[in-house]
C-alpha positions as CSV (number, residue, x, y, z in Angstrom):
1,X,0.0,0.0,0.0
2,X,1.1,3.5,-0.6
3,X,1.7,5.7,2.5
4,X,-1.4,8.4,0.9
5,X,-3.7,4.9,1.0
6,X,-3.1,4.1,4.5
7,X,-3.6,8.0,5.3
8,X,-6.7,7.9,3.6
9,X,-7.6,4.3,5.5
10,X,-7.3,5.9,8.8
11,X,-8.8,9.2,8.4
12,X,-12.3,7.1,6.8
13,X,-11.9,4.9,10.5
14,X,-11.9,8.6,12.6
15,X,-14.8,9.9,10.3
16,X,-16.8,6.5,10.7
17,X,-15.8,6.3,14.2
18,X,-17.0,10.3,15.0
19,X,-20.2,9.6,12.8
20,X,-21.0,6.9,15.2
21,X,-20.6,9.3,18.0
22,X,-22.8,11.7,16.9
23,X,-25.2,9.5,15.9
24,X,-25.1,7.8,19.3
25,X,-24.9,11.1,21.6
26,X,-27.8,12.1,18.8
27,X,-30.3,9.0,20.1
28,X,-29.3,9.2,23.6
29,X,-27.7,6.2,23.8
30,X,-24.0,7.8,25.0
31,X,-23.7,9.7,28.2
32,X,-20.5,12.4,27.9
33,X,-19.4,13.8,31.4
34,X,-18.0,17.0,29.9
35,X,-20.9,18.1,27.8
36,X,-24.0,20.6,29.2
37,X,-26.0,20.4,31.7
38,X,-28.9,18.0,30.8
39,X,-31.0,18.4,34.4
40,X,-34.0,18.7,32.4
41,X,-33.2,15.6,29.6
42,X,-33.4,13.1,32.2
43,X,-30.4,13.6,34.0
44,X,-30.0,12.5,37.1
45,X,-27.4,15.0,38.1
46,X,-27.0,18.3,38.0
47,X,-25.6,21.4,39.1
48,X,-27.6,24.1,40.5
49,X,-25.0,26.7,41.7
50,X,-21.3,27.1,42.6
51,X,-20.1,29.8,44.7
52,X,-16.2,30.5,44.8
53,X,-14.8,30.6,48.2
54,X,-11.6,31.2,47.7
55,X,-9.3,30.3,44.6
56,X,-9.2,26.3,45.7
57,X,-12.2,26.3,48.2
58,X,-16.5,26.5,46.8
59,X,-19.8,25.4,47.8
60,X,-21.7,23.7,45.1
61,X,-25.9,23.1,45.0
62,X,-26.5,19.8,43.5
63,X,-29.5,18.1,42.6
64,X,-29.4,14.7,43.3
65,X,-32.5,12.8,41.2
66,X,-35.2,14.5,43.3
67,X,-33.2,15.7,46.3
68,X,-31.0,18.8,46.8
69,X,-27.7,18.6,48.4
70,X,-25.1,21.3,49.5
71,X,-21.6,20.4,49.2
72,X,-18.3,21.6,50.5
73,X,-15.2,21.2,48.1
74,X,-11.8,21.7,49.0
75,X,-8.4,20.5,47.2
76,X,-8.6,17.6,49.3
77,X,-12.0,16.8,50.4
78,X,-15.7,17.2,49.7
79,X,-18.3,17.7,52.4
80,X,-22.1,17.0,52.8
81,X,-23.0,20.5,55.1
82,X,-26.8,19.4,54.3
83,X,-29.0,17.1,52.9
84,X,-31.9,17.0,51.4
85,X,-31.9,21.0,51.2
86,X,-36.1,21.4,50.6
87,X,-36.7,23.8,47.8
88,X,-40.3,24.5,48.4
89,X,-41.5,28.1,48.4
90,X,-42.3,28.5,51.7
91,X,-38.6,27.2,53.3
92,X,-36.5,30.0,54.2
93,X,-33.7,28.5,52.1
94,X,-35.8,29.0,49.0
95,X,-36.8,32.1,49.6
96,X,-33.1,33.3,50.4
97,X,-31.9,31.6,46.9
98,X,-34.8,32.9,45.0
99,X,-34.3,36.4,45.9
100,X,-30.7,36.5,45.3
101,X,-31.2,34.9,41.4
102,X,-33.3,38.1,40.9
């Protein structure tokens, strides 16, 4: 085989191989950590806020399938502070978080 053969061999193998990716993230049926946020697609994780501390230190708001969880990062451990954190309009909690996303 000529060396422009084999180059042509192995760039159809990465376009076959992305087209199969797409297709598959396309259906649903491929799950990829580092793309959006899907909270609403099903997900069962998702990220409702992160608040900087300091440069190494935050507190993050996850939903957790149908519970709400606060978490404490740091470079070498994670904390629960609280769980489940109710969101319903009448906790204080949700009123606090509502009024400061206005």
């Amino acid at each position: 085989m000529q060396l422009t053969e084999q180059i042509g061999m192995v760039l159809l193998v990465f376009a076959l191989l992305g087209g199969l990716l797409w297709f598959s993230k396309k259906r649903g049926l491929a799950a990829f950590p580092m793309g959006a946020r899907r909270g609403a697609n099903g997900r069962r994780l998702e990220v409702l806020e992160r608040v900087p501390l300091t440069a190494q230190h935050a507190l993050h708001l996850v939903r957790v399938a149908d519970r709400t969880v606060l978490i404490a990062t740091a470079p070498s451990s994670c904390t629960l502070l609280d769980a489940p954190v109710a969101l319903d309009p009448s906790s204080s909690l949700s009123r606090d978080l509502l009024r400061s996303n206005q």
